[in-house]
N, C-alpha and C positions, 0 to 999 in steps of 0.2 A: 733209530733206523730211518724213521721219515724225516730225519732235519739232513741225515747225510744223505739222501734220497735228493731233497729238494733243493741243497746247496748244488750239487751236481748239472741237476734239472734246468736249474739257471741257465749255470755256464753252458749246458748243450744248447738251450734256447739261443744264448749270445751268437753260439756259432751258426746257427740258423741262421736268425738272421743276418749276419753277416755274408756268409753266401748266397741266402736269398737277394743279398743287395748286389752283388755279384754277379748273380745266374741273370738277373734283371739290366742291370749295367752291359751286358755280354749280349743281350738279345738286340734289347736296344742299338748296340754297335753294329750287329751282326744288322738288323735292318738295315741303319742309316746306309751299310755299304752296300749291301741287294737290290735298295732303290734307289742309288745311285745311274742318271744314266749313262756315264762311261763303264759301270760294272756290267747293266745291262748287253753293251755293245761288246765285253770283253769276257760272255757268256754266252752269245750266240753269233758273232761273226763270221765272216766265211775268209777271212783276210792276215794277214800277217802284215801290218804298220811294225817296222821294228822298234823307230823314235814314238809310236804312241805308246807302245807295249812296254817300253821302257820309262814312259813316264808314268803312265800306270800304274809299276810295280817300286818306284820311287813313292806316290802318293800311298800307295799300302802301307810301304817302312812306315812313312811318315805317319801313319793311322797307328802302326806298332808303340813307336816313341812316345807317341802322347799319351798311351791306355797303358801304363804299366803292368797291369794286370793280363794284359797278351802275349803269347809267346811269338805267334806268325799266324797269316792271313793265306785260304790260297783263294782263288779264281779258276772254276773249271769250265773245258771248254771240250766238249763232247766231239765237234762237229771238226776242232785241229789236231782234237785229240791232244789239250793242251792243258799244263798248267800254270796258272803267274802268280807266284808269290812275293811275298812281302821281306824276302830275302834278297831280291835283286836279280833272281836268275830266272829265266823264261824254261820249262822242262818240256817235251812232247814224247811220242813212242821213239822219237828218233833216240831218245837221251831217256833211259830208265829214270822213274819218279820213285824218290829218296825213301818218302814215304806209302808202301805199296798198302798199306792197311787202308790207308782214305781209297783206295784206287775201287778196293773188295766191298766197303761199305755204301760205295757212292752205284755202285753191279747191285747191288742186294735192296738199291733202295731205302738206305737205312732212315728211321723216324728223323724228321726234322726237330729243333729246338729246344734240345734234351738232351743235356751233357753225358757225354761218353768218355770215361777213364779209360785212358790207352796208355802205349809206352810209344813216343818216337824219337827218331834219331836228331841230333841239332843239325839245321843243314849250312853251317858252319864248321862244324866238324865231327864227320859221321861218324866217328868211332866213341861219340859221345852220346849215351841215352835219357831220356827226359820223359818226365812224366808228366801229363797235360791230361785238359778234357774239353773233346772236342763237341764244339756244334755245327752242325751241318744244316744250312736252308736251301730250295729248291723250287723251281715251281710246275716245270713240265719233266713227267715223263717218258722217258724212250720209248719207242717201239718195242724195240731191238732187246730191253732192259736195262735196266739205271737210268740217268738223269740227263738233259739234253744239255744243262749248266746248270751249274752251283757254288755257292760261296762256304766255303771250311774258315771255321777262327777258332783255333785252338788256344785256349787260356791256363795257363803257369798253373801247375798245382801246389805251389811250395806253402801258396798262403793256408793252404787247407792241412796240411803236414803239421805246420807251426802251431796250428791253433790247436791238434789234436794234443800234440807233444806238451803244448801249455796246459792242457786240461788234466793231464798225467802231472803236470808241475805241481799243479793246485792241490792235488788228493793228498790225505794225510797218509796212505797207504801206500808203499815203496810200489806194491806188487799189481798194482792197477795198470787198465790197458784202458785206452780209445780209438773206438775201430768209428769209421765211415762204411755203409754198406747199402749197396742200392738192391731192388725186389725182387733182383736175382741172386741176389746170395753170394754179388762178387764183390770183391775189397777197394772200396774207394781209395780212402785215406787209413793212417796207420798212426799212432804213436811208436817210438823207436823203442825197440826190446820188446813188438806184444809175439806172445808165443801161439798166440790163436791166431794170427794173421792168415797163414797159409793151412787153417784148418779147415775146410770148406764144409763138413760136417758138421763143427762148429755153428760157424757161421749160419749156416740151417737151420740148427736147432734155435738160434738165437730169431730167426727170424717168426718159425712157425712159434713160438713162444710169446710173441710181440702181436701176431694176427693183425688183426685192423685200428691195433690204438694205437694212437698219434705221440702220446705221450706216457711217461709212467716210471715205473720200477717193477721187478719181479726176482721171484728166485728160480735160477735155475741151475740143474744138474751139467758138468760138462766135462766129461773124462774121471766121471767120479766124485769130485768135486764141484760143492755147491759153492755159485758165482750170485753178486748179486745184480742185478743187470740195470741198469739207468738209459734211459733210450728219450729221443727225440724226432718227431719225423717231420721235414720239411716236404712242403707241397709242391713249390713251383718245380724241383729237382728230383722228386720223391726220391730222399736218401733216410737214411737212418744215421743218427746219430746217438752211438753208444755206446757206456760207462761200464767195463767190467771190474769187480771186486770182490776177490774171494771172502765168499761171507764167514768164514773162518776169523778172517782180521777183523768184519767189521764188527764182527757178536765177540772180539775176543774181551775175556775178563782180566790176562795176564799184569797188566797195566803197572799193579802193583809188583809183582815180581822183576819185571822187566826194570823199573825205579831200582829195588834193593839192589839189583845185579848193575845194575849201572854205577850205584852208591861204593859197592864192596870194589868193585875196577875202579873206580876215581881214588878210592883209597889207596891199593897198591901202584895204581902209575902215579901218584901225587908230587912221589918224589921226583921219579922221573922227568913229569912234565916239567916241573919247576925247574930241575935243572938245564933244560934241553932251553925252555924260555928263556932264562936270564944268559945264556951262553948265545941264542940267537938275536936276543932283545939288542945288541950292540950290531947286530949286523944288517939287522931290516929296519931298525928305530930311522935311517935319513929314510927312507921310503916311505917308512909312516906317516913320518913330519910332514916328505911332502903333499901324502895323501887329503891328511887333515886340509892343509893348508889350501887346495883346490876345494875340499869339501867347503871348509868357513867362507871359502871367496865366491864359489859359483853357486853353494846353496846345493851342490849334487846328492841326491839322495841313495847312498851308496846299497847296493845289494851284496849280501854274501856269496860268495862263490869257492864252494870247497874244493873245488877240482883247480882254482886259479892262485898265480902263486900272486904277490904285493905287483911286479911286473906288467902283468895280463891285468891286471884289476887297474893298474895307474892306466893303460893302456884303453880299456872302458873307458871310466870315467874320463878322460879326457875325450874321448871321440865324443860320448855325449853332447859333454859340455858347448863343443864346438857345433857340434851339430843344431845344439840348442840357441848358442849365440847366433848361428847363421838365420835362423826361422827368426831370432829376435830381431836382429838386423832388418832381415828382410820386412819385416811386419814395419818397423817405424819407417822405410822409407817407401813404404806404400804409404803407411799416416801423412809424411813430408809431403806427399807428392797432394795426394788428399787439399791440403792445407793451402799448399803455393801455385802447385801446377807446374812442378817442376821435378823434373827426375834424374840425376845424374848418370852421367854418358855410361860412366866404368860401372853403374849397376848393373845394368842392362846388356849383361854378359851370362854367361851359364855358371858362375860363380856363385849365384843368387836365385840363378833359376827363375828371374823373372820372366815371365809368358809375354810381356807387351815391351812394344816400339812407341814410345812418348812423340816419333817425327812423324807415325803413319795417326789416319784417324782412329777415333775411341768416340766411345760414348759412356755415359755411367748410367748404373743400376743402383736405386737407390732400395732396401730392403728392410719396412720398421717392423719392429714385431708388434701383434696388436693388445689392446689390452694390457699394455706393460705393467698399471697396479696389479690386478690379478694374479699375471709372471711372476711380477715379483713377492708375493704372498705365498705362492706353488712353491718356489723352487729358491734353496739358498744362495750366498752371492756365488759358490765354490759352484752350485749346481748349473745356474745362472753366465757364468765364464764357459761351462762345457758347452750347453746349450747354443751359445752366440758361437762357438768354434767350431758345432755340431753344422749348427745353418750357413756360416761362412761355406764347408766346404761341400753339402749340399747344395748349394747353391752356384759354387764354383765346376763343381761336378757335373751338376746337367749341362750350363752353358758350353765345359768343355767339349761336349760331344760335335759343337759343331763353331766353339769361337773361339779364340786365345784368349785368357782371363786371368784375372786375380782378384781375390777378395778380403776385406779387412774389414776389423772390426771399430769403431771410431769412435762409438759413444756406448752406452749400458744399453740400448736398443733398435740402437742403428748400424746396418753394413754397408760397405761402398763395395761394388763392384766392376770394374775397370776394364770393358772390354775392346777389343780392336777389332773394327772392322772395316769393311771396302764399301766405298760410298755407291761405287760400280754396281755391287750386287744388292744395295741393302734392300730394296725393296721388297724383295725374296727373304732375304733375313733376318727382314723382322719378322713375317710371319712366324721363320722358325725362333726364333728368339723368344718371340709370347709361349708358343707352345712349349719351349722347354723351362722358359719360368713358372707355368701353370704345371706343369710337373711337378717341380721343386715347391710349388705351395702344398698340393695334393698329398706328394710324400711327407712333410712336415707334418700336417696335419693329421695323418694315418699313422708314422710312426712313431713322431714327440710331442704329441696331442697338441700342439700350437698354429695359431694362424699368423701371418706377415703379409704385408700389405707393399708391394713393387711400384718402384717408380721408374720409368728409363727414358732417360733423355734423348735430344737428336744428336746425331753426328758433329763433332767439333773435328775441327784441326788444329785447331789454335790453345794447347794444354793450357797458356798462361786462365783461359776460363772457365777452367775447374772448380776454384773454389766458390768464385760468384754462382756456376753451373747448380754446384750442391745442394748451395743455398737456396736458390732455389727450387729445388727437387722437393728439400726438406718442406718449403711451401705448400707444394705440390701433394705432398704427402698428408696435409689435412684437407683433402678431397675425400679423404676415408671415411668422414664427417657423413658425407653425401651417399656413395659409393658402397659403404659398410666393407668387415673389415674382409682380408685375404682380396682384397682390387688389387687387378694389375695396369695402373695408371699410366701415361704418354704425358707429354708437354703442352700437347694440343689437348689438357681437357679444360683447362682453363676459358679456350677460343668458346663453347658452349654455353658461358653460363654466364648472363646479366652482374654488373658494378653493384647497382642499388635499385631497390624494391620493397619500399617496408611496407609493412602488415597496415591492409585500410585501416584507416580509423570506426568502417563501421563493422568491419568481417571482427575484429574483438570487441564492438560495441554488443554484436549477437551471439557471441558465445559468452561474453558475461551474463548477457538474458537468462541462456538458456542454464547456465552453472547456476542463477539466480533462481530461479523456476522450478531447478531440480530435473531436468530435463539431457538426460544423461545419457541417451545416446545423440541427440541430435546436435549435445556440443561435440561428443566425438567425430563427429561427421564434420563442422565446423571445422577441428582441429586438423583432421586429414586433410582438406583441402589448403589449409594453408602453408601445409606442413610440405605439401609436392608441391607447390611452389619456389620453396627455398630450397628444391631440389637443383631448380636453375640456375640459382646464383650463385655468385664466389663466393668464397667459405667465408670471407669478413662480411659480408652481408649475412648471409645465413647469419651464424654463432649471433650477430647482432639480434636479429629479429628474432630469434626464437629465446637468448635472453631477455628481450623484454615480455615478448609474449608468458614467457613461466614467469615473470615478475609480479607482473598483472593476477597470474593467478595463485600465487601464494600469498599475493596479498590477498584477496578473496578469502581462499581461508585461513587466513590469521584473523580476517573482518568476524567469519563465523565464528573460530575456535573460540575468543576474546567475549563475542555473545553469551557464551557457553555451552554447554549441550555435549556430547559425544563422549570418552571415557576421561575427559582430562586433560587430555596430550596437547604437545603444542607442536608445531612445526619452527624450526628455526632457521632461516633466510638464509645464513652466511653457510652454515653446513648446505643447504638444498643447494647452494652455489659452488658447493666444493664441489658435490656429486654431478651435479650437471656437468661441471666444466674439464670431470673427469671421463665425462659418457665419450664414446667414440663414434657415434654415428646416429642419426638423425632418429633411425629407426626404436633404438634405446629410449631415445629421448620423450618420442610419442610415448611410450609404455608406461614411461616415469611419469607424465602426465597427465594419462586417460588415469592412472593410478591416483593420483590428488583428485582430478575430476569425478569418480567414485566417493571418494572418500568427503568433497563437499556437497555431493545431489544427496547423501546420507544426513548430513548434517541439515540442510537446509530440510527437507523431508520431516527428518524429527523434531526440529525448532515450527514446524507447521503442525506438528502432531501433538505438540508441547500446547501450543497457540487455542487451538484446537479445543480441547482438553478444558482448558480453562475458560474459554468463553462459554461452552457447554456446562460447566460445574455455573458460573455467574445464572445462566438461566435456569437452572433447579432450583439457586439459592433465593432469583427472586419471586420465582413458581410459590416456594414455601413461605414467603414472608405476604403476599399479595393473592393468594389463591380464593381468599373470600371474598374479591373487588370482582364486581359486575362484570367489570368492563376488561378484565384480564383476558390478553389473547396474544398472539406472536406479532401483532404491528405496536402493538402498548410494549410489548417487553423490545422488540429492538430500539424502536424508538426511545425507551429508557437507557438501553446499552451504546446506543450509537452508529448502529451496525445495518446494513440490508437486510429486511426480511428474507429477503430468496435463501442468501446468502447463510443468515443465521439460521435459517430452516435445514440448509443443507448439514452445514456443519452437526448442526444437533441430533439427525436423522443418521448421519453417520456412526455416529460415538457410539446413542443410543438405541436406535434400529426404531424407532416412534418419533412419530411429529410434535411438535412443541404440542398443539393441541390434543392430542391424545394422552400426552403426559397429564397437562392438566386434569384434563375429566378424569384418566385414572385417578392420580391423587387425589380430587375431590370426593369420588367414589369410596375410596377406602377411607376419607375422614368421617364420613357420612355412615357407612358401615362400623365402623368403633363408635358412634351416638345415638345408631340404630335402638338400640335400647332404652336409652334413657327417655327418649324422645316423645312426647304425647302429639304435637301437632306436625304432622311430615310436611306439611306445605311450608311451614317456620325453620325447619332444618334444612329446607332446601336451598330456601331464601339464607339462611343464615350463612351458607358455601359457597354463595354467590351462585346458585345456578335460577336463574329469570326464565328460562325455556321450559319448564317442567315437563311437559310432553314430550320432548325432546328428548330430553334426560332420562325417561323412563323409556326409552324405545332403547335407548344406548345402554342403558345396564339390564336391561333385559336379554338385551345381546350378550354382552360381556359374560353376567351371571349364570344365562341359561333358566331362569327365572322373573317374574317380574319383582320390583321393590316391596307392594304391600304381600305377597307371598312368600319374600325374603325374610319379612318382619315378621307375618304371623310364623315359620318355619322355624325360626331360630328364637323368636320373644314369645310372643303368645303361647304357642303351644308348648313349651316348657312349661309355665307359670300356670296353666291351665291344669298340667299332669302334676304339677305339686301342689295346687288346692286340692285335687280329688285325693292323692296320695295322704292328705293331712283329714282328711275327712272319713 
């Protein structure tokens, strides 16, 4: 139950989003033309221009044509009592509007930017009806009631039809419906044959079932019959989208009956069929042939269609095909052009559909995706072609809203985009230009979890310097270096940043100090500042300098690791040079670094703690070997080691948490106390330890002991030997 649940769940999801990209795409339009300001003056005028009104509702078609996905644009005008659509024809009260329903919702005030499924007439020809969903924007309203002007773009419902009907495709169950339904309970979309469509009860029950979860499955009762329900709810639209299935089919066990009865009928028609085949086999076999024959030649991947005869199917299959050669076609002579800067005249027709004029100006959009090892470790080659065909038409998509374009795919993570514009207005658009690039990064990013990083050049006239143009775009495009990735780069960023500036001799003189030293944040601080530096220069300087600068310090630590010390490991040059030269931006690069610079203030740290260690063990050893010489003290033992007294003091005060002298005199103390006993003359034991100071010496073990020395002796010698004469007596 929950895998046919969640296979479902998908596909609802898919169409989410797909209309979500829609409702999005639709708004977006719907602005561009409200803040437009000939929309403005064609929403609150007090005049009738007939040649501007007429140009007006020329540029609307023209908005229609390019957004497939609309059916007609209107323009209302409260104040002429008028309307201008994207049909060509100007309406007012003089001339009843086609569509009276927009007239009732625009009086009522209806919500802005929130598709509304309606039914309207084509106003090409009214005796035809169409199903659309409109949005309505607005900004002042009336006194009087309604709106003083407004912009209506009703958008084609077919595409939302299609995908329900396809969702019914998908289901293993004949008897499955996909309804569309917004939070009133009314019918968006439909699959064809659903029997609950016009049940508005239904529909109810289905909803208060659903309550506030976004996503799901449930069972529910619905004329007696238990359904099982699969729902999806998208946000920007608030619609539902949802999967009905008589839970009958989907809990049924028949399976096995349903085989034998299929078995026992293959039986009896066996004959049949066989004879009905071999008697038609001579009459569709040229059709076959030729079917095959288009299949081996164009690679078609043929679908069954049992309702179609060999006919209807060669009939497909070749419309595909053509249609598929034509996208082919068109792709290589974008690449052509790409390559030479040359585009031929007879393309450049609606044959091919291409958007751009090779004689008016262009510019290109250069588009890398970032990270391409990474991409290509994510996602297979098969995944990797969608991907790049994904971003092409993202990318082609937003610029559409406001340029003529085309875009192609040229290398494994590179796109060319080819756009046309007026040298007249560009100053104006570019601004819009960046803004609808930064769009197209932002959705990428949100919806195919990937970043790309934009290049766009200036204005050429002259195609023939395209390919040179490219090239250097492609230059341009390792600013990414600098810039990090998802930049949207110009021509002019090169004019900002210094030829040559390499790294002082003495700014790595002091951060070798300080990696030497062990001083590990202040070579960071070092490394920062050299590191914004190479912020300003061209990328061949940068990559230089900061290869050498990690050169320098891997050598470093191969100097420490080769020492030895640490778990073993080694670093190895040609690999750290792969990864470097794979890193894409400066900022990586630092991380990679401070990361090594870690990893030698560690090293050097513990070769000083190693160091350490051992010079402290040397003066214990020669404490023991020399502790009954007079003259033993911390300027006799460094001096025999080589070493500063401060120095040696420090060290051994650290290790051991006592001064070299106080080592001594303990040790001496506890030799002295193990001979406590044997000892008849104490001034001769004392001497004999080396200690010359005796007053001295008893003031210091007095302390120590808590005791004085001849109290020590009688405590622990005497008075035992004392208690075992009288015990023996």
């Amino acid at each position: 139950m929950e895998s046919v649940a969640v296979t479902h769940l998908n596909y609802l999801q898919q169409i989410s989003y797909s209309v979500d990209y829609m409702n999005e795409n639709a708004i977006n339009l719907l602005f561009h033309i409200f803040l437009d300001p000939k929309t403005i003056a064609l929403m609150y005028q007090d005049n009738n221009d007939f040649d501007e009104l007429q140009r007006e509702s020329i540029r609307l078609k023209q908005l229609v044509e390019v957004n497939p996905f609309v059916h007609s644009i209107y323009v209302y005008n409260k104040k002429r009592e008028r309307y201008l659509g994207s049909w060509g024809e100007m309406l007012t009260l003089d001339k009843p509007f086609f569509d009276t329903a927009i007239t009732e919702m625009l009086n009522r005030q209806a919500p802005t930017l929130l598709p509304v499924a309606r039914e309207i007439v084509n106003p090409y020809n009214r005796s035809v009806k169409e199903q659309v969903f409109t949005y309505i924007f607005y900004e002042f309203r009336s006194s009087d009631g309604g709106v003083d002007g407004a912009v209506i773009l009703n958008v084609k419902s077919e595409y939302l039809s299609n995908m329900t009907d396809r969702l019914k495709q998908r289901s293993s169950q004949n008897q499955s419906e996909a309804i569309v339904l917004n939070t009133e309970g009314e019918l968006i979309a439909s699959s064809s044959g659903n029997e609950h469509k016009g049940d508005e009860k239904a529909r109810r029950s289905i909803l208060d079932a659903i309550g506030e979860a976004d996503m799901g499955h449930l069972k529910l009762d619905l004329d007696g019959e238990d359904y099982l329900i699969i729902f999806s709810r998208s946000q920007p639209t608030n619609w539902y989208y949802v999967m009905l299935q008589p839970y009958s089919q989907v809990l049924s066990n028949l399976h096995q009956i349903k085989t034998i009865t299929i078995q026992v009928a293959a039986l009896v028609l066996i004959m049949g069929i066989a004879v009905a085949v071999f008697m038609s086999f001579r009459i569709h076999s040229p059709f076959k042939q030729l079917r095959n024959k288009i299949i081996n030649v164009q690679g078609y991947q043929a679908v069954e269609h049992t309702s179609q005869d060999e006919i209807a199917l060669l009939d497909g299959m070749i419309s595909e095909s053509y249609r598929n050669r034509r996208m082919t076609k068109k792709k290589e002579m974008l690449r052509h052009f790409v390559r030479t800067g040359v585009l031929s005249r007879h393309v450049e027709n609606d044959d091919l559909l291409i958007q751009i004029d090779s004689t008016q100006p262009i510019l290109i959009v250069l588009c890398r995706i970032d990270d391409f090892h990474q991409f290509s470790q994510r996602f297979s080659a098969k995944e990797r072609e969608l991907m790049r065909f994904a971003l092409a038409n993202v990318v082609q998509g937003h610029l559409a809203k406001h340029f003529s374009c085309e875009s192609v795919e040229v290398s494994e993570e590179q796109i060319i985009s080819i756009v046309q514009v007026s040298q007249d207005t560009w100053e104006s658009d570019e601004r819009e230009m960046t803004g609808l690039l930064a769009e197209a990064q932002a959705w990428c990013q949100t919806h195919l979890n990937f970043s790309f990083t934009c290049v766009v050049s200036d204005v050429v006239t002259d195609t023939g310097e395209v390919p040179a143009l490219i090239n250097h775009l492609q230059q341009l495009s390792q600013y990414r270096f600098v810039y990090g990735r998802g930049s949207l780069l110009t021509e002019k960023i090169a004019e900002n940043h210094r030829s040559v500036d390499k790294i002082l001799a003495n700014e790595e003189t002091e951060l070798m100090d300080a990696l030497t030293n062990g001083q590990l944040e202040e070579a960071k601080r070092i490394l920062d500042e050299i590191l914004k530096r190479q912020k300003q220069l061209k990328y061949e300087s940068a990559i230089a300098n900061v290869l050498q600068l990690a050169y320098s310090v891997y050598n470093r630590l191969s100097d420490l690791e080769d020492y030895g010390g640490g778990d073993g490991s080694h670093v190895d040059w040609s690999i750290s040079l792969k990864e470097l030269l794979n890193i894409e931006t400066l900022d990586e690069i630092q991380v990679r670094l401070e990361e090594v610079f870690s990893r030698i203030t560690w090293l050097v740290w513990e070769r000083k703690e190693r160091r350490s260690s051992a010079l402290a063990d040397s003066v214990i050893s020669y404490i023991y070997q020399n502790y009954k010489d007079p003259s033993l003290c911390l300027e006799s033992i460094a001096d025999y080691l080589k070493y500063s007294k401060v120095y040696l003091s420090k060290i051994f005060r650290d290790i051991h948490g006592v001064s070299v002298s106080e080592f001594i005199t303990d040790y001496r103390i506890a030799r002295i106390m193990e001979r406590i006993g044997d000892a008849s003359n104490m001034d001769a034991l004392l001497e004999e330890q080396g200690i010359t100071n005796k007053k001295y010496f008893y003031t210091i073990f007095k302390r120590k002991m808590g005791v004085s020395l001849r109290e020590y002796r009688n405590k622990l010698v005497v008075q035992p030997l004392l208690e075992d004469n009288n015990s023996t007596k």
